[in-house]
C-alpha positions in Angstrom: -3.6 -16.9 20.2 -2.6 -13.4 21.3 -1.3 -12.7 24.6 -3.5 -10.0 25.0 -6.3 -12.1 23.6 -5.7 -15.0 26.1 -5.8 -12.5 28.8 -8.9 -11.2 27.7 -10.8 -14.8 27.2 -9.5 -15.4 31.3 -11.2 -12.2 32.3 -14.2 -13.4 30.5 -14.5 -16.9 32.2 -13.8 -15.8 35.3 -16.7 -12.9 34.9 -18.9 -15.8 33.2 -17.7 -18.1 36.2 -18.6 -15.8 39.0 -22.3 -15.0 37.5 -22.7 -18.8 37.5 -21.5 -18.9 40.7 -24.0 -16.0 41.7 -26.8 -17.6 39.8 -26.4 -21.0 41.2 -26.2 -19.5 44.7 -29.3 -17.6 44.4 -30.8 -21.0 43.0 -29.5 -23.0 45.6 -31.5 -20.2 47.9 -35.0 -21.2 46.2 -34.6 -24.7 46.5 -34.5 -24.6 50.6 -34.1 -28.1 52.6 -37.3 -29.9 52.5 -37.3 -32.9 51.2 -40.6 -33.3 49.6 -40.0 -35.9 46.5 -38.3 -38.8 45.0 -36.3 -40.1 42.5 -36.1 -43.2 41.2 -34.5 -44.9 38.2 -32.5 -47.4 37.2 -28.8 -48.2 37.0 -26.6 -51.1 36.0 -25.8 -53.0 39.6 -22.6 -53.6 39.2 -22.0 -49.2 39.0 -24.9 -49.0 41.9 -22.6 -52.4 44.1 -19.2 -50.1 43.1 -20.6 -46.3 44.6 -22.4 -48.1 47.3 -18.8 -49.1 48.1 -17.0 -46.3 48.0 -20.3 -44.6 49.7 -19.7 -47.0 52.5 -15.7 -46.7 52.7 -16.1 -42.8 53.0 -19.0 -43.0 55.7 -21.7 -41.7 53.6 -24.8 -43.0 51.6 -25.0 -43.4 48.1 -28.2 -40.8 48.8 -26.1 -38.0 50.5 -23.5 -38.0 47.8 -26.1 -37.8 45.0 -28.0 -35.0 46.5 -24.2 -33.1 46.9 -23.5 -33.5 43.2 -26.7 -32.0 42.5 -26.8 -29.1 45.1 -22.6 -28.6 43.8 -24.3 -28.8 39.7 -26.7 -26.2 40.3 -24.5 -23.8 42.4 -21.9 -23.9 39.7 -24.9 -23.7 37.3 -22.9 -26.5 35.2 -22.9 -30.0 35.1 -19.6 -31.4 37.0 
């Protein structure tokens, strides 16, 4: 690729990244703080035994850190 074209395709994902960014903000504004559902499904226990670990090592709950991977997914308006 070009020089001029690599510079071009930065300026385009940093424009595309900062709408995201603005997008996911603005969606992280309609969702609010009440918690008013659940999830449930299932998982292989060895993966739910290994995160519950690492959950437990870092102070946190296996809960907390799933609800920050989705609030972080849906400001970046990508999955991460």
């Amino acid at each position: 690729m070009s020089k001029g074209l690599d510079g071009f395709l930065d300026r385009v994902d940093k424009r595309s990244s900062a709408t995201r960014t603005y997008q996911g903000d603005k969606a992280i504004e309609r969702v609010g703080v009440n918690l008013d559902t659940n999830i449930n499904f299932r998982v292989n226990s060895a993966l739910k035994d290994e995160f519950d670990h690492l959950c437990k090592l870092n102070h946190t709950s296996m809960a907390r850190e799933i609800k920050k991977f989705m609030t972080e997914a849906i400001r970046l308006q990508r999955l991460i």
